[in-house]
Every structure is written in C-alpha cells, then in structure tokens.
MARVO-225068 format. One record per residue (C-alpha): x, y, z; residue number from 0. Coordinates in Angstrom, 2 decimals. Layout:
BEGIN
<x X | y Y | z Z | k NUM>
...
This chain:
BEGIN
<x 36.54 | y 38.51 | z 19.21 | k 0>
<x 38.05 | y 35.02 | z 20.00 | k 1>
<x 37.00 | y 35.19 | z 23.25 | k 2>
<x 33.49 | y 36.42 | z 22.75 | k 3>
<x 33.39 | y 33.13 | z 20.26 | k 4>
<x 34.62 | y 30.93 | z 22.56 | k 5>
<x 32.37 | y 32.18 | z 25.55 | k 6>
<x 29.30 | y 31.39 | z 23.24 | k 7>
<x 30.59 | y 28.67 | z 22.50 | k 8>
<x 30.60 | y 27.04 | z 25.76 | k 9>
<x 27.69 | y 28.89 | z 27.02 | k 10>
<x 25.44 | y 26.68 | z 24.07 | k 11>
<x 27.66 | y 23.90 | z 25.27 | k 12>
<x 26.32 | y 24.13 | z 28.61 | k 13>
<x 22.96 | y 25.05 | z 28.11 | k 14>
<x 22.65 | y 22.04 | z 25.60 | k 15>
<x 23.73 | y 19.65 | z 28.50 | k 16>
<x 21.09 | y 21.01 | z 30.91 | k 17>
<x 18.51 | y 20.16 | z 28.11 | k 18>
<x 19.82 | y 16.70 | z 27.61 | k 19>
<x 19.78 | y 15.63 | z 31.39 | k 20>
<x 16.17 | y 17.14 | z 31.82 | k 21>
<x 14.86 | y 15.84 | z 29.38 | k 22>
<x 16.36 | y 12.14 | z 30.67 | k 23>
<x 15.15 | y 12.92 | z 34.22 | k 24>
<x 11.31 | y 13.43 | z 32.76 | k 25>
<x 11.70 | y 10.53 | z 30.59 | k 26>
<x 13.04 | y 8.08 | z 33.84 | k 27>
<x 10.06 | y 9.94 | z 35.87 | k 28>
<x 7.64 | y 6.31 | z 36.43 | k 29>
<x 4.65 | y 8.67 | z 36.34 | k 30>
<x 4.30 | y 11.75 | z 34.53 | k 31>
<x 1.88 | y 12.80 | z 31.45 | k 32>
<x 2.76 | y 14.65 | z 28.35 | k 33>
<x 6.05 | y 12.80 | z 29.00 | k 34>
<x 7.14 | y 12.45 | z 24.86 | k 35>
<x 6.01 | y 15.67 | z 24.45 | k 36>
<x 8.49 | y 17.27 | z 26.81 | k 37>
<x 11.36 | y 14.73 | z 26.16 | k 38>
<x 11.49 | y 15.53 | z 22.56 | k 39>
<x 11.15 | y 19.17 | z 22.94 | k 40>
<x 13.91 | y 19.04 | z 25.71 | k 41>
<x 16.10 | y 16.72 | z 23.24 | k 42>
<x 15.95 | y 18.53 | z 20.14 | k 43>
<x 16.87 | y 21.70 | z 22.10 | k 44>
<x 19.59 | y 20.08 | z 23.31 | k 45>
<x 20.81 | y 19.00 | z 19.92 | k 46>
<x 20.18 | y 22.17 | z 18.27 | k 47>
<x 22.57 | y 23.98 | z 21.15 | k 48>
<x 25.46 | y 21.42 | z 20.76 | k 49>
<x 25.27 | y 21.75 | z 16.91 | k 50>
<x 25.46 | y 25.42 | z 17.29 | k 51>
<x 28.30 | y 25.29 | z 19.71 | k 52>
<x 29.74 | y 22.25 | z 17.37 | k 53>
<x 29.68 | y 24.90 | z 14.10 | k 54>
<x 30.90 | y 27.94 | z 16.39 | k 55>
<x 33.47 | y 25.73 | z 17.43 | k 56>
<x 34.89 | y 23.49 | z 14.09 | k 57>
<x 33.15 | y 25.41 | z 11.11 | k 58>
<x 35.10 | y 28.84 | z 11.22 | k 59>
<x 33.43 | y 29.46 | z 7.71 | k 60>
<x 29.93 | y 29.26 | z 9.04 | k 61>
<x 27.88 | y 31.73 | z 11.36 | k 62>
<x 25.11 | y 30.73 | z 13.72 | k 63>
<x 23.29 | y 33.66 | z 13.38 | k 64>
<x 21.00 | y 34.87 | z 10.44 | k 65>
<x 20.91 | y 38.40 | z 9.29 | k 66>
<x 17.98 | y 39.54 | z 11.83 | k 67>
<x 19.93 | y 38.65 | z 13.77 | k 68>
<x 18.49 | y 35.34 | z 15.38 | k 69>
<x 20.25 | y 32.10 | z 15.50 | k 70>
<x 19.71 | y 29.31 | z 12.84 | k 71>
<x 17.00 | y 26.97 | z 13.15 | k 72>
<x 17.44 | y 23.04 | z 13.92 | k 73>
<x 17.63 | y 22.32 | z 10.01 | k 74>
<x 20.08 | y 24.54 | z 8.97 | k 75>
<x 22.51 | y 23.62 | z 11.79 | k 76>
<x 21.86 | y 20.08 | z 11.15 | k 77>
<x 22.72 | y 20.33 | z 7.60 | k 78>
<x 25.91 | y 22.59 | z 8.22 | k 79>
<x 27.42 | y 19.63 | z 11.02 | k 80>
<x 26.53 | y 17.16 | z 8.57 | k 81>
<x 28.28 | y 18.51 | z 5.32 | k 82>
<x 31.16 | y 19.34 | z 7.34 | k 83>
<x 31.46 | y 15.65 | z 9.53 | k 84>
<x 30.76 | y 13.68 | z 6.74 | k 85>
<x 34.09 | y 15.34 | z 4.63 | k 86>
<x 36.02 | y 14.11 | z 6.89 | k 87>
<x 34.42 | y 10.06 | z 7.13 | k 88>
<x 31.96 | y 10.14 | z 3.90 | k 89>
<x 28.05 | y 9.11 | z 5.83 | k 90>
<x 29.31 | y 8.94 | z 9.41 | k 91>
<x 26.65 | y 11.79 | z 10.42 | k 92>
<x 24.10 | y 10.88 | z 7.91 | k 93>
<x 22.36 | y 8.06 | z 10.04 | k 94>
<x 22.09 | y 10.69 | z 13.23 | k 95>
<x 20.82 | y 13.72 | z 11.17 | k 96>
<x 17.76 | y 11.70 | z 9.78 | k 97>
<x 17.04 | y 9.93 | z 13.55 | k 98>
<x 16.93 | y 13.76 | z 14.33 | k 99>
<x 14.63 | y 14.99 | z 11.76 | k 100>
<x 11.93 | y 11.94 | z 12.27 | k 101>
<x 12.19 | y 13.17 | z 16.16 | k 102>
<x 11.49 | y 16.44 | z 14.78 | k 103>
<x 8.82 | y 15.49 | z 12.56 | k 104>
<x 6.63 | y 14.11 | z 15.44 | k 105>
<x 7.61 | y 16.94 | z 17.56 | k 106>
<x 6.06 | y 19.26 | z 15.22 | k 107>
<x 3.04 | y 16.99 | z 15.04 | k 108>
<x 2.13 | y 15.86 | z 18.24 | k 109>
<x -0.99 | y 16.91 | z 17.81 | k 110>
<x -2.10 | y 14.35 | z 15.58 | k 111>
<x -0.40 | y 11.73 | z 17.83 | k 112>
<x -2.91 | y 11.78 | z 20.25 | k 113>
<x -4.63 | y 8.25 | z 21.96 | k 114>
<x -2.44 | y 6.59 | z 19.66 | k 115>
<x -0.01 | y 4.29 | z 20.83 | k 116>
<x 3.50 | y 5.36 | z 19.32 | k 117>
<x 5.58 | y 5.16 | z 22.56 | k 118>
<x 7.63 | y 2.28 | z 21.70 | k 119>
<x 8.64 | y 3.59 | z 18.19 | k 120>
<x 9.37 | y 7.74 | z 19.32 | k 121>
<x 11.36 | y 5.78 | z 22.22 | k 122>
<x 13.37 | y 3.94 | z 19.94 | k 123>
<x 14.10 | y 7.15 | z 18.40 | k 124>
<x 14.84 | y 9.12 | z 21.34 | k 125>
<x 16.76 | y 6.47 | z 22.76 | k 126>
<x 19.16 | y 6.37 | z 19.78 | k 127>
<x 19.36 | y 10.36 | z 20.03 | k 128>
<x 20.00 | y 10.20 | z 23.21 | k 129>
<x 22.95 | y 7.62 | z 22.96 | k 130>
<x 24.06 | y 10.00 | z 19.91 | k 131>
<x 24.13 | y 12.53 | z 21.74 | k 132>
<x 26.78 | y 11.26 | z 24.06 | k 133>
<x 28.68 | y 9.69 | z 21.66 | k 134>
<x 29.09 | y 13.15 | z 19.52 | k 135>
<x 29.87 | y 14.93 | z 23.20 | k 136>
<x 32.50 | y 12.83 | z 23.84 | k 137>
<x 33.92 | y 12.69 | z 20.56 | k 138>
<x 33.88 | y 16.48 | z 19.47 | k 139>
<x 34.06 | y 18.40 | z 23.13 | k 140>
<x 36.14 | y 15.89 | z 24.78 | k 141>
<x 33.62 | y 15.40 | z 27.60 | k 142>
<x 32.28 | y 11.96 | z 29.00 | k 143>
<x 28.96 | y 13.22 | z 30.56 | k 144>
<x 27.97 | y 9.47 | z 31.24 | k 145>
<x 30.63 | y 9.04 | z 33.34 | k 146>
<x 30.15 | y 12.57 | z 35.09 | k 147>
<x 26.91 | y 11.90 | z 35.51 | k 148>
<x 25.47 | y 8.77 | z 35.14 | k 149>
<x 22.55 | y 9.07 | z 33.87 | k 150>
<x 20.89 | y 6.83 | z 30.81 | k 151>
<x 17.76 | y 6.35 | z 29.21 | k 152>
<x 15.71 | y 3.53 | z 30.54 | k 153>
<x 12.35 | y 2.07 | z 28.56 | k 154>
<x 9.23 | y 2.47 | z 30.50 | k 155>
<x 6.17 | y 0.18 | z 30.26 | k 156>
<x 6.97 | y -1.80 | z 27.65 | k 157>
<x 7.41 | y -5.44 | z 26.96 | k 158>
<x 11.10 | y -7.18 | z 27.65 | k 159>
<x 12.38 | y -8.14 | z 24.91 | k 160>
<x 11.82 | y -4.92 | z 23.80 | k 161>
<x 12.91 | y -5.26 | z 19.80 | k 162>
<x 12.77 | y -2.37 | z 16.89 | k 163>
<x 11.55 | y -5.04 | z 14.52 | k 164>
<x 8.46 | y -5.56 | z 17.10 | k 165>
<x 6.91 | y -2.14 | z 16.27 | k 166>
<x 8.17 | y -1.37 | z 12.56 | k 167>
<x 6.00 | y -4.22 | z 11.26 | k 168>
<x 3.22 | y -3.11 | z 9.09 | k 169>
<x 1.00 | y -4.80 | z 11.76 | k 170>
<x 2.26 | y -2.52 | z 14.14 | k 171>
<x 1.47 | y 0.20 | z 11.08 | k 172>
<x -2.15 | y -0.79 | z 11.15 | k 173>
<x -2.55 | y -0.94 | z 14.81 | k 174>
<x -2.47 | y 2.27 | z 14.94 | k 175>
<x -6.06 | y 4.64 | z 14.02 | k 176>
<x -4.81 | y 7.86 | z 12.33 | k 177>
<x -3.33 | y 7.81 | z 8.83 | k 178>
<x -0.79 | y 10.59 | z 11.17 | k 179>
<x 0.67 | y 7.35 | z 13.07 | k 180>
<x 0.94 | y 4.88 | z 10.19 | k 181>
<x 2.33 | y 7.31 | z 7.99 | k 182>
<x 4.74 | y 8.59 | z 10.99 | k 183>
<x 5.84 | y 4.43 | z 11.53 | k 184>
<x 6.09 | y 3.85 | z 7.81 | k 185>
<x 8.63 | y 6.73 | z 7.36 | k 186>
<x 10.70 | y 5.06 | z 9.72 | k 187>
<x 11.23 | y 2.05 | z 7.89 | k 188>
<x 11.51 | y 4.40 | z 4.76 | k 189>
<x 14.60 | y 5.95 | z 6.75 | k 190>
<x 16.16 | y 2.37 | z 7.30 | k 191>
<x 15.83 | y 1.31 | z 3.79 | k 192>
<x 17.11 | y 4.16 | z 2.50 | k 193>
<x 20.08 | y 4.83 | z 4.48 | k 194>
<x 20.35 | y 0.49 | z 3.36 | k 195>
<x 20.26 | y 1.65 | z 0.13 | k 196>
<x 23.05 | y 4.09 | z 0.37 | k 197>
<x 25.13 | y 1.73 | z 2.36 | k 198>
<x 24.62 | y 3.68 | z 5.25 | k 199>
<x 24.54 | y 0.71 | z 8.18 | k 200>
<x 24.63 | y 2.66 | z 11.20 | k 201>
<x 20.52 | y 2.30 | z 12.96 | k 202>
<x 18.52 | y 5.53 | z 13.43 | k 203>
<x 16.46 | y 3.34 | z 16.46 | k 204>
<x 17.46 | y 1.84 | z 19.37 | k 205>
<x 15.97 | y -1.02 | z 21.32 | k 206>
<x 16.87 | y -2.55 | z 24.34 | k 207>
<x 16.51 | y -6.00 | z 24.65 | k 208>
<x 17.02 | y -8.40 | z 27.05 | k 209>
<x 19.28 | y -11.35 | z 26.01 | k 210>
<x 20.22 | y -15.47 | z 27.04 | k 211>
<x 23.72 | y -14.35 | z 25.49 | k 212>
<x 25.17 | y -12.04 | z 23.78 | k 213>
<x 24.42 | y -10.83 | z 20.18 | k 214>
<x 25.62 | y -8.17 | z 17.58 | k 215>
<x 24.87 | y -4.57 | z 17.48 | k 216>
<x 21.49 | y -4.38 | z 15.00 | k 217>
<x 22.53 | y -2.91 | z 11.63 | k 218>
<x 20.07 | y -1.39 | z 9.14 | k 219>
<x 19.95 | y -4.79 | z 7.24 | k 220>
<x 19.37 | y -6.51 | z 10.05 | k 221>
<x 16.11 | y -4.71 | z 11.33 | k 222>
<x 14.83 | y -4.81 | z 7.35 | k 223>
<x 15.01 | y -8.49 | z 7.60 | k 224>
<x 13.50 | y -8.43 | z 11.07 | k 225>
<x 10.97 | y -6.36 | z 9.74 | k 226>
<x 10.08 | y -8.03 | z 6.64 | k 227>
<x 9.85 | y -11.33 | z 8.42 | k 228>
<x 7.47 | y -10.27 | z 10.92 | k 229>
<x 5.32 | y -8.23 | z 8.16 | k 230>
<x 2.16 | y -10.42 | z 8.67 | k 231>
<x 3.36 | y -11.71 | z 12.09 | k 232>
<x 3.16 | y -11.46 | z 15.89 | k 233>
<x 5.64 | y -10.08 | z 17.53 | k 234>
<x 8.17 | y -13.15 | z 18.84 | k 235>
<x 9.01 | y -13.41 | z 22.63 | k 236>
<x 11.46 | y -15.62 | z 24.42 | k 237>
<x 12.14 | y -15.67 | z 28.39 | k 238>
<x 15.48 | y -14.80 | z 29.41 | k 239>
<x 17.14 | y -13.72 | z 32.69 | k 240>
<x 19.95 | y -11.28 | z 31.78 | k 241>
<x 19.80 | y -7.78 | z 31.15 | k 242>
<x 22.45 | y -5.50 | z 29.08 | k 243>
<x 21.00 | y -1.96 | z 29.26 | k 244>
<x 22.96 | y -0.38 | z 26.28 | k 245>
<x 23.61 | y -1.59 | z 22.79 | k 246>
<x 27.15 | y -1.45 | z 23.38 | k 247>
<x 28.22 | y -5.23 | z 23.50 | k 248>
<x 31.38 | y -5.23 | z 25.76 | k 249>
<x 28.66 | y -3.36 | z 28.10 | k 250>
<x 28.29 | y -5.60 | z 31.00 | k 251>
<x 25.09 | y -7.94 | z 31.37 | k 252>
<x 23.52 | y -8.22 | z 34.52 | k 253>
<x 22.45 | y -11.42 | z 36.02 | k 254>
<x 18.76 | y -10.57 | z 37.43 | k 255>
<x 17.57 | y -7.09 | z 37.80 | k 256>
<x 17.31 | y -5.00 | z 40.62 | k 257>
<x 14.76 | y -3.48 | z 42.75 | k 258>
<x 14.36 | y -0.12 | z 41.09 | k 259>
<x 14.69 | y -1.97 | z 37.47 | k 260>
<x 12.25 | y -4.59 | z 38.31 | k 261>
<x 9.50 | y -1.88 | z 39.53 | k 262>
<x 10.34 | y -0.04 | z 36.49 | k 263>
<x 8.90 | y -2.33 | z 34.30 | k 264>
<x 6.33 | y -4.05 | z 36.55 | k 265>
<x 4.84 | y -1.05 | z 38.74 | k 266>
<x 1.32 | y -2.35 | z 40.12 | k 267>
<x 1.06 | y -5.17 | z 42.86 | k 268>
<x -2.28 | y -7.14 | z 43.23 | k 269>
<x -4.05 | y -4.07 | z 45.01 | k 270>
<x -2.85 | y -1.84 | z 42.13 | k 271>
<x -4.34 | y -3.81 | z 39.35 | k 272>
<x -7.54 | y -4.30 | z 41.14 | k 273>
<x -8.21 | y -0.81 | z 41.54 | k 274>
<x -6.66 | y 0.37 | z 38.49 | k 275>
<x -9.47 | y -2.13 | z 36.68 | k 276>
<x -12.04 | y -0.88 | z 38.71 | k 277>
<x -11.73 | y 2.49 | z 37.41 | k 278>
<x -10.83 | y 1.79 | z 33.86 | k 279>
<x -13.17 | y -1.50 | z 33.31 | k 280>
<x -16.56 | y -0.67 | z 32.74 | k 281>
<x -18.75 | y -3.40 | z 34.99 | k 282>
<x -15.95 | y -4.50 | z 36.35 | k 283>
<x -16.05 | y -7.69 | z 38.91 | k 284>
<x -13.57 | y -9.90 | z 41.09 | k 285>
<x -15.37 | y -13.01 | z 39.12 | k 286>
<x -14.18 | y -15.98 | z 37.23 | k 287>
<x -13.46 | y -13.76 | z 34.20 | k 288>
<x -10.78 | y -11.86 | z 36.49 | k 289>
<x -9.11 | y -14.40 | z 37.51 | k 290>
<x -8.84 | y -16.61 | z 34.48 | k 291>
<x -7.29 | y -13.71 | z 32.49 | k 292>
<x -4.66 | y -12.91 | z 35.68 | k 293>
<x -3.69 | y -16.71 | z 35.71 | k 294>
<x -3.00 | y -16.59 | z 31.60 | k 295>
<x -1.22 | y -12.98 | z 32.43 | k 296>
<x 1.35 | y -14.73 | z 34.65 | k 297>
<x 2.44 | y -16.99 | z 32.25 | k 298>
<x 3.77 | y -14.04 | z 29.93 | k 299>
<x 7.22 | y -12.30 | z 31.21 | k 300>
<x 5.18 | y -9.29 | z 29.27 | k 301>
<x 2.77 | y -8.54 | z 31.49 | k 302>
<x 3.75 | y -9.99 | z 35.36 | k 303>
<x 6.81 | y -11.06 | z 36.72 | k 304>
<x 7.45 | y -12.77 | z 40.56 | k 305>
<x 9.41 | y -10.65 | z 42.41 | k 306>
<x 11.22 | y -13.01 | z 45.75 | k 307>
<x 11.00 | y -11.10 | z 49.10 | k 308>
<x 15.03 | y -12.07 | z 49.44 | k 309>
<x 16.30 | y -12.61 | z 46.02 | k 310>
<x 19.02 | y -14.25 | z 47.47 | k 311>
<x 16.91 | y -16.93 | z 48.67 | k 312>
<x 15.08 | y -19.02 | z 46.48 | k 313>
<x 12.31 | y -20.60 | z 49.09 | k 314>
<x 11.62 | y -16.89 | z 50.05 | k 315>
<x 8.04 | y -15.61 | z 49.70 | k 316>
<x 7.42 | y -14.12 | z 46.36 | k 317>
<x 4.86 | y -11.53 | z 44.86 | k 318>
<x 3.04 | y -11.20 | z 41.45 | k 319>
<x 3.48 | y -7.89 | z 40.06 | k 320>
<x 2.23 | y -6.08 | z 36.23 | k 321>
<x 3.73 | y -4.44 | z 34.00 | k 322>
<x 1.66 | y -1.33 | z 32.07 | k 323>
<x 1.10 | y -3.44 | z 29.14 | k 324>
<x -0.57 | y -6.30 | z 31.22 | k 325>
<x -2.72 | y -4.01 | z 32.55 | k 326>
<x -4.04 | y -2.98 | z 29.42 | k 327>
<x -4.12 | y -6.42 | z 28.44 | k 328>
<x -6.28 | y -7.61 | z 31.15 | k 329>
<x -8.54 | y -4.79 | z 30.19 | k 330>
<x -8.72 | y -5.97 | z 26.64 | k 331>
<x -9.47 | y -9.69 | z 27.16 | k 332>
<x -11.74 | y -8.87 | z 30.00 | k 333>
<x -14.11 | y -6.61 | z 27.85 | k 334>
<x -13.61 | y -8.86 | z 24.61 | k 335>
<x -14.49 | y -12.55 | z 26.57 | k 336>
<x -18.20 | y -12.67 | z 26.79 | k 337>
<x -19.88 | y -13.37 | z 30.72 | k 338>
<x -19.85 | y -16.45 | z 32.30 | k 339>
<x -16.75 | y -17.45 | z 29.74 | k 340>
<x -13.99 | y -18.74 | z 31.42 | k 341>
C-alpha cells in the first residue's frame, strides 16, 4: 500500500512538472494566439497535480480521491494544502491560494475576456504562480527545477518598467469595455487589500521591472499605496538601463540586455511596422502623419528602442525597432490626429 502511495505520488509529481514547463514554453513562444488561454489551463493543472501529490505526500489524514471514485477538484485540494501549511507558519499559504483562485476565476471565464486587454494583469498573476510554484517545489519535494532546467517566465509586449500598480489603477479598471474585465481587475485589488487587512504581506502579482538601482521586494502595502496614488493618474515611466528579471533582490542585474531579450520586447524593425500598419490602419499612408507619430514614438523607451549593430561599440550603426505596444500606439494617434495635422 505504501508503495502504491508513493508511486502516485511521484507520478502527479511528474506529470505536474510537465504542465508547468509547457505551459512556460507557450507563454515564452513570441508569436502564438490563445496564448493566456493555454498558459492558465496548463498552470492550474500543474498546481492542482503538485497539491495532490503535496496531500498524498504530507496529509496522511486526507485522500485525493472522492467516493466515485475521481480525484478532488482544484478547490478542495487547495483548501486541504492550505489548512495544513498554514498550522505549521499561521498565513504563509494564504497569499498563494487566493493568486490561484483569481487565475482560476479568469480561466473559467475566458469567454467574457475577449478583445479586452487584460494581458498585463493575468501576467502578473501567472507570473507570481509561476514563481510560487517553484518556490513550493523546492521547499516541499526537495527539487530545484530552475536550476535543472532553466527556464523562467519572461513578459511579452509590454511596456519596461513594467509595474503592478500600472494596471490595478481604476483607470486601468475603466479602460477596459466589459463590466467582466473591470470587475475581474477590481477583485484583484480586493485580494491585496484584504490579505492587507489580515496582515497578510506576501503579493499575489508579480511585475518585473526594470530598475537604475536596486529596490525592495513590493509588499501588499506597497502596491495599495502605488495604487491609490495613481487612482486618477497616468501610469509613471522613467528610463533606465539595467535589467533584474526576478523579484528576488540578491538576483543579479544585468547591465544592457541581450539579443534575444531586446527582440523580446521590441519585435518589428522599420519594414515590420510599415506593413503591419498597412494591414491594420484603415487608409493608411507613408505621409507626414506617419512620420510625425514614429519620431514622437522614439522618444518613449515604451514603444522603440535603438538596437547598435556591435553593442560593444558605441559609433556602430544602430536600428530603430517597436515594441507591440508602440505599434498599437501608432495606430491610435494615427487614426485619432485629423489629415494634414502634423
């Protein structure tokens, strides 16, 4: 019987580590649709298998299976790991097992997500699952699968500095057209005042940001300041030239990015943008207009960055290239500025 238990055991182990590294390898993938739908489903299986294999292993008063004989949903296992976790350090699981649930919750309705704009926020979440997940790995199985593997979320086509407190605001609530999407980002900052309220300091999001110097790990009063203060306004930006690509603040912090970073977060040369424009501008033209809005683009670290041919060298040639959100910026000041305005 022991050794039926324990060959479960590791077989959920397993299979919950295959999840987690696919659904990392579609999230890294620089083109690929449907991507947050298939990340979170990938994630939360992954969670559900190590919490299953976490009870099977710790929790001998607990069973995995109900009486049909089918395994325990998500919820069930969530709320068995946390009961028995937080005995032993009172609100040490609390913070992960409502990160889970919101993931959940927009899992379960990702059909009223659509032609919204929520990437930033369910990144921030799966980001801070995904870290999490390691983290409860490492701590409960005795197995460093970061440093097996290497392998670590990265944020894809959005703005550098990219900050929790930039999409919690309740302008970013309002930006968004279903009462679905506010609703999903209000109960977000719900979850961070709450767990504030019952002194609960550990963050349910994760943001990766690029820094001048190093700064604290982000607690949950921290982003309710953040996010009060920025209530009614714009998101803040400030150009930097470092890059720490973890939250982890003995993490080292890279002087300049490299290649595969830098086309990460800026994809489309010259060429690109023109055509992408041509088929997603309606009357579209090379004019004054164009170029007006590509010279104010270049000014912002948000949407273009020079990349050097030798970034060793500093007279070598350089190239403009755009980030996803200065594509769809260009798009948005080129249909709003009237013709002939320049």
């Amino acid at each position: 019987m022991a050794k039926k238990r324990k060959m479960v055991q590791h077989n959920l182990l397993r299979n919950s580590i295959a999840a987690y590294f696919a659904a990392i390898e579609i999230h890294n993938k620089p083109n690929i649709f449907y991507r947050y739908e298939t990340v979170t489903l990938l994630l939360m299986n992954a969670w559900e298998l190590v919490l299953k294999a976490y009870i099977r292993k710790h929790i001998k008063t607990r069973t995995i299976f109900e009486d049909n004989g089918h395994t325990i949903p998500l919820s069930k296992a969530l709320i068995y790991a946390e009961e028995h976790i937080n005995q032993k350090k009172a609100k040490s699981f609390t913070a992960t097992k409502e990160n889970l649930f919101l993931i959940e919750e927009y899992r379960n309705n990702t059909a009223h997500f659509y032609n919204e704009s929520l990437e930033p926020q369910i990144f921030m979440l799966v980001a801070r699952a995904a870290l999490n997940y390691v983290e409860f790995i490492k701590v409960h199985f005795s197995k460093d699968i970061i440093k097996d593997e290497g392998l670590f979320i990265m944020p894809l086509g959005f703005k550098l500095p990219f900050r929790p407190e930039d999409f919690l605001t309740k302008r970013a609530a309002n930006s968004n057209g279903s009462i679905e999407s506010k609703k999903f980002i209000e109960s977000i900052v719900k979850v961070i005042s709450d767990l504030k309220e019952n002194d609960v300091e550990e963050s349910i999001v994760l943001g990766f940001d690029i820094y001048l110097e190093s700064i604290k790990k982000a607690s949950n009063s921290d982003l309710l300041v953040a996010i009060t203060s920025q209530d009614t306004a714009d998101a803040s930006f400030s150009r930097t030239t470092s890059v720490r690509l973890t939250d982890d603040p003995n993490a080292p912090v890279y002087s300049s990015l490299s290649d595969d970073q830098f086309r990460s977060l800026y994809p489309h040369n010259h060429a690109d943008l023109v055509e992408w424009c041509k088929t997603n501008i309606n009357d579209f033209s090379q004019g004054y207009r164009f170029n007006d809005i590509k010279r104010e683009l270049k000014k912002d670290k948000r949407y273009a960055n020079d990349r050097r041919l030798d970034s060793r060298n500093p007279k070598s040639a350089s190239q403009c290239f755009y980030s996803v959100e200065g594509l769809n910026e260009l798009k948005r000041q080129f249909e709003e500025r009237p013709e002939g305005e320049v």
